[in-house]
C-alpha positions in Angstrom: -5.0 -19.6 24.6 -2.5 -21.3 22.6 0.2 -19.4 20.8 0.5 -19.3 17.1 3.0 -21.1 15.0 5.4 -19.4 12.6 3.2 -19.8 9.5 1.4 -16.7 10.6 2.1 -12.8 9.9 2.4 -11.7 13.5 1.8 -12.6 17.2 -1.7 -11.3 16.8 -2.9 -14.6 15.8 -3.4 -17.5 18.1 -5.3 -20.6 18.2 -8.2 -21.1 21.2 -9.3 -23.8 23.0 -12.1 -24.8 20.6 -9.3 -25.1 17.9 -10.6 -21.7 16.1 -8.2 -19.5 15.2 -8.3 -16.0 16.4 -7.0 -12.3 15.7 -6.6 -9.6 18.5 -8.6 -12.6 21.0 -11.6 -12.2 18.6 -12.7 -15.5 17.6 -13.0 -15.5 13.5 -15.2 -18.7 13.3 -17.7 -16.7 15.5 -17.4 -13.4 13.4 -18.0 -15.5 10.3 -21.0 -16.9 11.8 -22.1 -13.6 13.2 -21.3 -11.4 10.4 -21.8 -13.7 7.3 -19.1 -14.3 4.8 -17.1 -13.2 2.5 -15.9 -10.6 5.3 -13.0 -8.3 5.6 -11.8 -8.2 9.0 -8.8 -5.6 10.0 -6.8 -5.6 13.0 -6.7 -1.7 14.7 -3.6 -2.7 16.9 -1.4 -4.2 14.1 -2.3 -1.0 12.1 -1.2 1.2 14.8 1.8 -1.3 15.6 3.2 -1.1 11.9 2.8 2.4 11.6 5.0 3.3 15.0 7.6 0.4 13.8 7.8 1.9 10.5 8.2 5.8 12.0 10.4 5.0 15.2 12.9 2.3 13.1 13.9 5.2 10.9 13.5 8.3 13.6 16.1 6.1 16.1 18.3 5.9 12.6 18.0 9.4 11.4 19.1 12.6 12.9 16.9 15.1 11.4 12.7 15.0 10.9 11.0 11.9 9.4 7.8 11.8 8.0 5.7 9.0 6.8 2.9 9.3 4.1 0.2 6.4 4.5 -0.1 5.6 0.6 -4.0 5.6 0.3 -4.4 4.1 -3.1 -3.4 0.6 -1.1 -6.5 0.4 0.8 -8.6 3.4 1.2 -11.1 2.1 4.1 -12.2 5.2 5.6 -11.6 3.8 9.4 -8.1 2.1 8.4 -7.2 5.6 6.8 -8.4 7.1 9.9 -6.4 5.1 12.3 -3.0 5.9 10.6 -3.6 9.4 10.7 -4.5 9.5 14.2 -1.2 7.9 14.7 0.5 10.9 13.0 0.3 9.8 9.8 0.4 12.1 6.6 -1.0 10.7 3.6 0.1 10.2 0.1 -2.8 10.5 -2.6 -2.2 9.8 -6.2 -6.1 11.1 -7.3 -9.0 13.2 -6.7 -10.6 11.3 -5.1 -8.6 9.2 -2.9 -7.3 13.5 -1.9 -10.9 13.7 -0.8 -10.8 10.2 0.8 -8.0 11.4 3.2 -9.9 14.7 4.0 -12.6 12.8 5.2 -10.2 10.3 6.9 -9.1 13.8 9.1 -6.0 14.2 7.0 -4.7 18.2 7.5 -4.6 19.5 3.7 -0.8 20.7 4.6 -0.1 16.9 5.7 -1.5 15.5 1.9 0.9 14.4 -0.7 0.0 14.5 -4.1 1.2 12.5 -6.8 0.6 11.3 -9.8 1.3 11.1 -13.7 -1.5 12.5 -15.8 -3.1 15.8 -13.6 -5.0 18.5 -15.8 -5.4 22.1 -14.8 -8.4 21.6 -12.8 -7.4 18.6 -10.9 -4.2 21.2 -9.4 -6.8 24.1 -9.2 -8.5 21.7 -6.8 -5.8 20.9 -4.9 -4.6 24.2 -4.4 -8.0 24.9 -3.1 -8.0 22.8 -1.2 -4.4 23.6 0.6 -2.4 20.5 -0.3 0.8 20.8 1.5 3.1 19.3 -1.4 2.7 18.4 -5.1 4.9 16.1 -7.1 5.2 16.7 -10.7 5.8 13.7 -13.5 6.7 16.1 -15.7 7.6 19.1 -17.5 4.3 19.7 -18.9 2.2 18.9 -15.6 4.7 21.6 -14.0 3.5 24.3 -16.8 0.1 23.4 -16.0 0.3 23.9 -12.3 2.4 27.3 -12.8 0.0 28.5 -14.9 -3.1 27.3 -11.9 -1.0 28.4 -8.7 -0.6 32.1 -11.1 -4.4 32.4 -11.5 -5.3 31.5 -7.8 -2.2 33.5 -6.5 -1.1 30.5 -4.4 2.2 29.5 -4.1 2.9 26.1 -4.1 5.3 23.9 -3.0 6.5 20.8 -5.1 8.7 17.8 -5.8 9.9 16.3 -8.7 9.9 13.2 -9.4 12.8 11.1 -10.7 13.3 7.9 -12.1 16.9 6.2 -11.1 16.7 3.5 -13.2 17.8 0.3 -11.3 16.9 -3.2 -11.6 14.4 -4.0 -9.1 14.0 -7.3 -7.6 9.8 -7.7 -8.0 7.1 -8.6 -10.3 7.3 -6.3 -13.7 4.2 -5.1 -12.8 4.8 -3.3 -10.3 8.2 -2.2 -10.5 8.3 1.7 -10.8 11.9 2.7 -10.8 13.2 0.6 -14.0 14.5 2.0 -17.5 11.3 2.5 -19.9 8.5 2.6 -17.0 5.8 5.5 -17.4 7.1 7.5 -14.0 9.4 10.1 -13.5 11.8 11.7 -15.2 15.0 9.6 -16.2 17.7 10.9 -13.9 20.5 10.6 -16.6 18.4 12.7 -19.3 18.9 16.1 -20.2 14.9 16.9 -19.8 15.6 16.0 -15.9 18.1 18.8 -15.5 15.4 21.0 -18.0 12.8 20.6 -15.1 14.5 21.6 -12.5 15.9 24.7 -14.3 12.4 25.6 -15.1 11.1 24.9 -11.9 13.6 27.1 -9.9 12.9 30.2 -12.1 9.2 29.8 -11.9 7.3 32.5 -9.4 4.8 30.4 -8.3 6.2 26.9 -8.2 8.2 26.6 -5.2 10.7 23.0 -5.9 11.7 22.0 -2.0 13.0 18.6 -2.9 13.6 15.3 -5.1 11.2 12.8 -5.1 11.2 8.8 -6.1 9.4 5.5 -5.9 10.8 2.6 -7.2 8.1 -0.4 -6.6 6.4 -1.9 -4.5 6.9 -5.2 -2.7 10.4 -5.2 -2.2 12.4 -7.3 -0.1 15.8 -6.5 -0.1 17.9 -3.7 1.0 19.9 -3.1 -1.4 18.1 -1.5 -4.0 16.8 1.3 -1.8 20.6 1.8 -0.3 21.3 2.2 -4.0 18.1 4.6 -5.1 19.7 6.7 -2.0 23.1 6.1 -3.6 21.8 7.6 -6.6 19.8 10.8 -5.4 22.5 11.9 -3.8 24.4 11.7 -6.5 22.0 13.8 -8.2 21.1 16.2 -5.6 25.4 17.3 -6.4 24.7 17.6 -10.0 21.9 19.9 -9.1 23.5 21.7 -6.4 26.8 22.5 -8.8 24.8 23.8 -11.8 22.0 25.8 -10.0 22.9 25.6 -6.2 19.5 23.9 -5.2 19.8 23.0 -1.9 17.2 20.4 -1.1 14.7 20.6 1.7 13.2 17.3 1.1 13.8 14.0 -0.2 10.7 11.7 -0.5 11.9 8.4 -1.2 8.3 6.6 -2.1 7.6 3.1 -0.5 7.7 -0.1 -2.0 8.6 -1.7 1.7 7.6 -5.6 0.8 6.1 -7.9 3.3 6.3 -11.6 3.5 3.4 -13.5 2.1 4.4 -17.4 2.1 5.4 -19.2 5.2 8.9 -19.1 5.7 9.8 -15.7 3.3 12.1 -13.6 5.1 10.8 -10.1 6.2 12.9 -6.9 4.8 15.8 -5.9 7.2 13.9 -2.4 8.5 16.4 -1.7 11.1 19.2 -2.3 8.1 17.6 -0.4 5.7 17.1 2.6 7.7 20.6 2.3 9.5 22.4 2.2 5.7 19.7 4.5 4.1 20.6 7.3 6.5 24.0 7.1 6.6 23.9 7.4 2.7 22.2 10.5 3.1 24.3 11.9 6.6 27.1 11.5 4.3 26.8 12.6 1.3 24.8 15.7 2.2 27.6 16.6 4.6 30.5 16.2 1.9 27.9 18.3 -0.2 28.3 21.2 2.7 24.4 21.2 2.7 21.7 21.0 6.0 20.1 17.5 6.2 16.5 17.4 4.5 13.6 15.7 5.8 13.8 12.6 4.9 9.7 11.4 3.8 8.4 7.9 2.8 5.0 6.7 0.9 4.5 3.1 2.3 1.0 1.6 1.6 1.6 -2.4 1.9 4.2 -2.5 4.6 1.4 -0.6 6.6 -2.2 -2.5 6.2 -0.6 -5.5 4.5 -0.7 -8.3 7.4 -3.2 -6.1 9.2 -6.6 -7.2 7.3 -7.6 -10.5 6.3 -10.6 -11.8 4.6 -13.0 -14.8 5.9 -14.9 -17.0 3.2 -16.8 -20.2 3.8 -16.8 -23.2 1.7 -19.7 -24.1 -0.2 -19.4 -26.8 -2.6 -16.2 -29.4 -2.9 -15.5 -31.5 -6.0 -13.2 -35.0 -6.4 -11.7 -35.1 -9.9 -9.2 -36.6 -12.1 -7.5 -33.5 -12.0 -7.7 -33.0 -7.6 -10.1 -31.8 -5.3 -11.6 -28.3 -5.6 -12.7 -26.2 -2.9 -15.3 -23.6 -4.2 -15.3 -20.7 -1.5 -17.7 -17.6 -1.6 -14.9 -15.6 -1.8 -12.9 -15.4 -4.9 -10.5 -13.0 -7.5 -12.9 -10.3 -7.4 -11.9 -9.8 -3.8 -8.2 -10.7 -4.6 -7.2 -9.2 -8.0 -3.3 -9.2 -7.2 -3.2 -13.1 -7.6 -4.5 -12.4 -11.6 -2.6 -9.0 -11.8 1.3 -10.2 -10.3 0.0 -14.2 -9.3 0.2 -12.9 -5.5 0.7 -15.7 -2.7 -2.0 -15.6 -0.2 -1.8 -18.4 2.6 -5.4 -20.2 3.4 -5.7 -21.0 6.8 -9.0 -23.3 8.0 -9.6 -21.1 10.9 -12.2 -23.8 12.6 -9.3 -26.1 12.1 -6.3 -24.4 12.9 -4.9 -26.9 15.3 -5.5 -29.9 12.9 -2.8 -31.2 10.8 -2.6 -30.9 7.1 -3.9 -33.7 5.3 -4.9 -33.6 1.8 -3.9 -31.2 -0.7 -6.3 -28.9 -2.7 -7.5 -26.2 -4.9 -9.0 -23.2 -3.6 -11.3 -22.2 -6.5 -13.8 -18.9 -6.2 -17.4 -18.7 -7.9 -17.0 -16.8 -10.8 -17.4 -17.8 -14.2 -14.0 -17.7 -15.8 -11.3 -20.1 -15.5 -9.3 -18.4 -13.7 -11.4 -17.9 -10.6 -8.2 -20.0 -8.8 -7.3 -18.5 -5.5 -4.9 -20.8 -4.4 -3.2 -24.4 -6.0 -2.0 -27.8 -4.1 -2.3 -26.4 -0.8 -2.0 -28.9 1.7 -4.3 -28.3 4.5 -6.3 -30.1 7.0 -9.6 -32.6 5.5 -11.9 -30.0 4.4 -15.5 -30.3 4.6 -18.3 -28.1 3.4 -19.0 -25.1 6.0 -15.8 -24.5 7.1 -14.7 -21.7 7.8 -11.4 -20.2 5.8 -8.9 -17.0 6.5 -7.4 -15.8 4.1 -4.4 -13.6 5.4 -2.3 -10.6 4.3 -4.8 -8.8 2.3 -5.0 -5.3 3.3 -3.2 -3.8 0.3 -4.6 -3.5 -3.0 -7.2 -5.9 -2.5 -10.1 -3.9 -1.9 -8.6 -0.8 -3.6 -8.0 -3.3 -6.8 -11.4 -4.9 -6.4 -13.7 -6.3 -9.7 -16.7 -6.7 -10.5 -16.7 -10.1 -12.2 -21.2 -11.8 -12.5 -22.1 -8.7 -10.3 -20.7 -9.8 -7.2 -21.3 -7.0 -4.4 -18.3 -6.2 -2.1 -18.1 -7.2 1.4 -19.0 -5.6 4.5 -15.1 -4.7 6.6 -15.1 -5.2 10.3 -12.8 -3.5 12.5 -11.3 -5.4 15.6 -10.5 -2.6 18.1 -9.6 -2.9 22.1 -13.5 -2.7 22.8 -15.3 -4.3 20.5 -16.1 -5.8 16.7 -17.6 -2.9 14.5 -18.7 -2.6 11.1 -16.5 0.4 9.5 -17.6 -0.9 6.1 -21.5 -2.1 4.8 -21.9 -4.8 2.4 -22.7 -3.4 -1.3 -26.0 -3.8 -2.1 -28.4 -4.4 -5.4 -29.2 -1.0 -5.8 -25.7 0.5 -5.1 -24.7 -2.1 -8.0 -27.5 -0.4 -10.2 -27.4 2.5 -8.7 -25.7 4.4 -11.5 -27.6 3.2 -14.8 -30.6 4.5 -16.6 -33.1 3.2 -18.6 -35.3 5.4 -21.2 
């Protein structure tokens, strides 16, 4: 078997003798044929590969404990969820339901973040409940609302609060999370910050461990997370001198980018968490105070490269304008591309070791204009059948998916060691219908 060229995400892809590109030595052409099209198709070892980078990187950086919270709301596939906690993952769940998706994934209630912006007393009365290990609050009323819960159930509870540093973060608007003016957090520099804590740290049933952020997703660089660290602990002194908190935790979010187009440099992991802790081995030790856990919410740098999705091409037009490519798949299966106009590269995976020549739009079925997946990509001749990968799409694809003419979603294979399963059916008629009534 032939080894892959750098336009791939990781070594897991190779190119067989028949031409046909393969993941994990599974041949995709044949799971197309086999399994039907559009298919998800994730990769068990790259899932179990990221998360052990990810956790050893920082715990080889890091002198005190490290936890790492899989991010549900970036693909919440029961299997794939299941797979990072048997790894010794905790999860991070910003709902009610996605809580109840990481119960069912095997998640330990005391290993479940949750988050969020807009809770109500009964969606804390069910987590407490339930036994969630540690609540962040958005704000001053959502941490009167759970005081008031946590009083009536006689639980305590354990919480963070989170904390918006402000910064200028180097990705799409849409998903950056830790500018001025954003919806999240408290402002670090206002007064109502400082208000929260005090509140918080007089409270009898609200116990505050820690100081909690998360500014984006899809980031890159270093810097701004060295800075965000910068920043805390900066904070975490003004707190400490005006009410002696001493911090047991600081949960830094995620945000950890990946690269998407050929060539686009990964982010530095071993830099980041090299810098990142010494920011925080510093500054806690000129504070006089024990180092806290250090926790992280990473969703895409997790299940990112480690699911793809295989279409087939039915139809192929010749205009004035170029030659379309209609595939069965299309935005409903990849709603970042209309929501942040995310990259996805298109490989032909029964032509992976042909060279490119022509160039082409990848166009979906749907009726709207912008069904587009992909413009002027030069690839090899395409012809009608072929078989096309589209790679990287493990985050917020499926979590993110529409429902644009009715389209049901795909079935999601697993590749594991053994064997090809389905973790995943295809949506049916009647699950599409499932919900309406007629009198």
């Amino acid at each position: 078997m032939k080894k892959v060229n750098n336009n791939f995400p990781h070594e897991g892809f190779k190119i067989n003798s028949l031409g046909h590109l393969t993941l994990d030595g599974y041949d995709l052409v044949d799971l197309a044929k086999k399994y039907g099209t559009p298919i998800y198709v994730i990769s068990e070892k790259r899932l179990k590969e990221n998360y052990q980078r990810l956790i050893n990187t920082f715990k080889e950086c890091y002198p005190e404990k490290v936890v790492v919270a899989y991010a549900v709301k970036a693909n919440y596939t029961l299997a794939l969820v299941k797979v990072l906690i048997s790894e010794g993952a905790w999860t991070e769940t910003f709902s009610g339901v996605e809580l109840h998706i990481a119960l069912l994934a095997g998640a330990s209630p005391k290993n479940i973040i949750l988050t969020g912006c807009n809770r109500l007393e009964k969606d804390f009365e069910e987590a407490l409940k339930l036994g969630v290990g540690l609540i962040v609050i958005d704000s001053i009323s959502e941490l009167q609302k759970l005081e008031k819960v946590a009083g009536q159930l006689g639980v305590e509870t354990k919480i963070l609060i989170r904390v918006n540093p402000a910064l200028t973060i180097p990705t799409h608007p849409m998903i950056a999370t830790g500018v001025r003016g954003t919806k999240f957090g408290l402002d670090m520099k206002s007064s109502e910050t400082l208000k929260a804590f005090e509140k918080a740290l007089t409270m009898d049933w609200v116990k505050i461990v820690g100081v909690h952020t998360h500014i984006g997703s899809q980031i890159l660089k270093v810097e701004p997370f060295i800075e965000t660290a910068k920043r805390i602990i900066s904070f975490v002194k003004v707190l400490n001198e005006k009410f002696g908190f001493k911090p047991e935790l600081l949960d830094f979010g995620g945000g950890f980018g990946i690269p998407y187009k050929p060539g686009e440099k990964s982010l530095n992991l071993q830099l980041l968490a090299k810098k990142m802790s010494r920011v925080v081995v510093e500054g806690f030790k000129k504070l006089g105070l024990n180092l806290p856990i250090l926790l992280f919410e990473p969703g895409r740098s997790l299940v990112g490269d480690a699911e793809i999705l295989l279409s087939k091409v039915g139809n192929i037009k010749d205009s004035s304008y170029g030659k379309f490519v209609y595939l069965d798949a299309s935005t409903n299966h990849l709603a970042p591309v209309l929501i942040t106009n995310q990259y996805y590269e298109i490989v032909l995976a029964n032509k992976a070791n042909k060279k490119p020549r022509e160039k082409v739009v990848f166009v979906g079925p749907l009726c709207f204009t912008g069904d587009v997946l992909a413009v002027d990509r030069v690839v090899p001749k395409v012809d009608m059948e072929d078989i096309v990968a589209i790679l990287n799409v493990g985050a917020y694809c499926k979590s993110a998916y529409i429902m644009h003419n009715a389209y049901p979603k795909p079935a999601t294979i697993m590749l594991t060691q053994h064997e090809a399963k389905i973790v995943q059916r295809k949506e049916t008629f009647e699950d599409i219908v499932c919900r309406d009534i007629i009198t």
